[in-house]
MITIVO-85827 format. One line per field, with one value per residue (C-alpha): residue number from 1; residue in three letters; x, y, z. Coordinates in steps of 0.5 Angstrom, whole numbers, plus 2048, in hexadecimal, padded with zeros to 3 digits. Layout:
<rs>
i (NUM ...) .
aa (Ala ...) .
X (X ...) .
Y (Y ...) .
Z (Z ...) .
</rs>
This chain:
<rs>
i (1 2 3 4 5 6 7 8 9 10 11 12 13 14 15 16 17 18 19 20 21 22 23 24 25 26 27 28 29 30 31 32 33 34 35 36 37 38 39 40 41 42 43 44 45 46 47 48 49 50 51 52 53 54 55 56 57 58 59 60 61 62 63 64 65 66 67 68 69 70 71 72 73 74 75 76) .
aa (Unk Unk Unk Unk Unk Unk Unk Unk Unk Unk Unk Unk Unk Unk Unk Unk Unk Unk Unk Unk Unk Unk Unk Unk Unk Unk Unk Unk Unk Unk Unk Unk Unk Unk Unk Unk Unk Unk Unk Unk Unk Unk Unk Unk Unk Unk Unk Unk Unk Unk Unk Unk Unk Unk Unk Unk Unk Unk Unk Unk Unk Unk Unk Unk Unk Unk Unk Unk Unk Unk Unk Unk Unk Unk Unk Unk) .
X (7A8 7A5 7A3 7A3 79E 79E 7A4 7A3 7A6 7A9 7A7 7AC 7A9 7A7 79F 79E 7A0 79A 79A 79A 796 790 78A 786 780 77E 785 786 780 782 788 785 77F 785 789 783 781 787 788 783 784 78A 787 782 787 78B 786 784 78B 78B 785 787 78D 78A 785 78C 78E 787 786 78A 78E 78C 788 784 783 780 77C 77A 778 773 770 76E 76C 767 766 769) .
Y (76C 766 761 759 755 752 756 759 760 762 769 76C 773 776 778 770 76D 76D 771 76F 775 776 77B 77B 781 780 77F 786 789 787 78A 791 791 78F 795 79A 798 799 7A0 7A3 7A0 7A3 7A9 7A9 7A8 7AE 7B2 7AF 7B1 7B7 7BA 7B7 7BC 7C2 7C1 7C1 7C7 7CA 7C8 7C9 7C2 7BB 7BD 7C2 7BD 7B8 7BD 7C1 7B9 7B8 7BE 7BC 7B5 7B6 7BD 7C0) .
Z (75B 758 75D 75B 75D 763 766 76C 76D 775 777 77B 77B 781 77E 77D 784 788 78E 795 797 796 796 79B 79B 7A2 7A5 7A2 7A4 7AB 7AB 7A8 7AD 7B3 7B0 7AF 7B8 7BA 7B7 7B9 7C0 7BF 7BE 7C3 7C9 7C5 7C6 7CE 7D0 7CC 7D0 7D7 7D6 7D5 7DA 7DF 7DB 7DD 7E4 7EB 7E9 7EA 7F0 7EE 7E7 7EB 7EF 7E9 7E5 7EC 7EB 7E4 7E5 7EC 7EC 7F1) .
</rs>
């Protein structure tokens, strides 16, 4: 296609329009950092509950739980 001096030529594709949107480094590093916390708190608090069921599993109920979690902590 030849182009005539001093015309201008409209682009109407998508690939020539300027976007709205864009890049940002730090916002996406934030994101990922966020993600990444949250998923090991996630993980952590899994965990927690994990262990906090079987020790109601191994000892005589919630009592003997809270019973058993004074022994270890004081030492009686």
């Amino acid at each position: 296609m030849m182009e005539l001096a001093g015309t201008k030529i409209k682009h109407n594709h998508a690939a020539f329009e300027g976007s709205p949107h864009r890049a940002n480094i730090d916002d996406d590093m934030s994101l990922a950092g966020i993600t990444v916390v949250i998923a090991l708190a996630s993980l952590i608090g899994l965990w927690g509950l994990t262990c906090l069921a079987s020790g109601l599993l191994n000892s005589d109920g919630l009592i003997g739980l809270g019973l058993s979690w004074i022994s270890a902590v004081f030492g009686f």
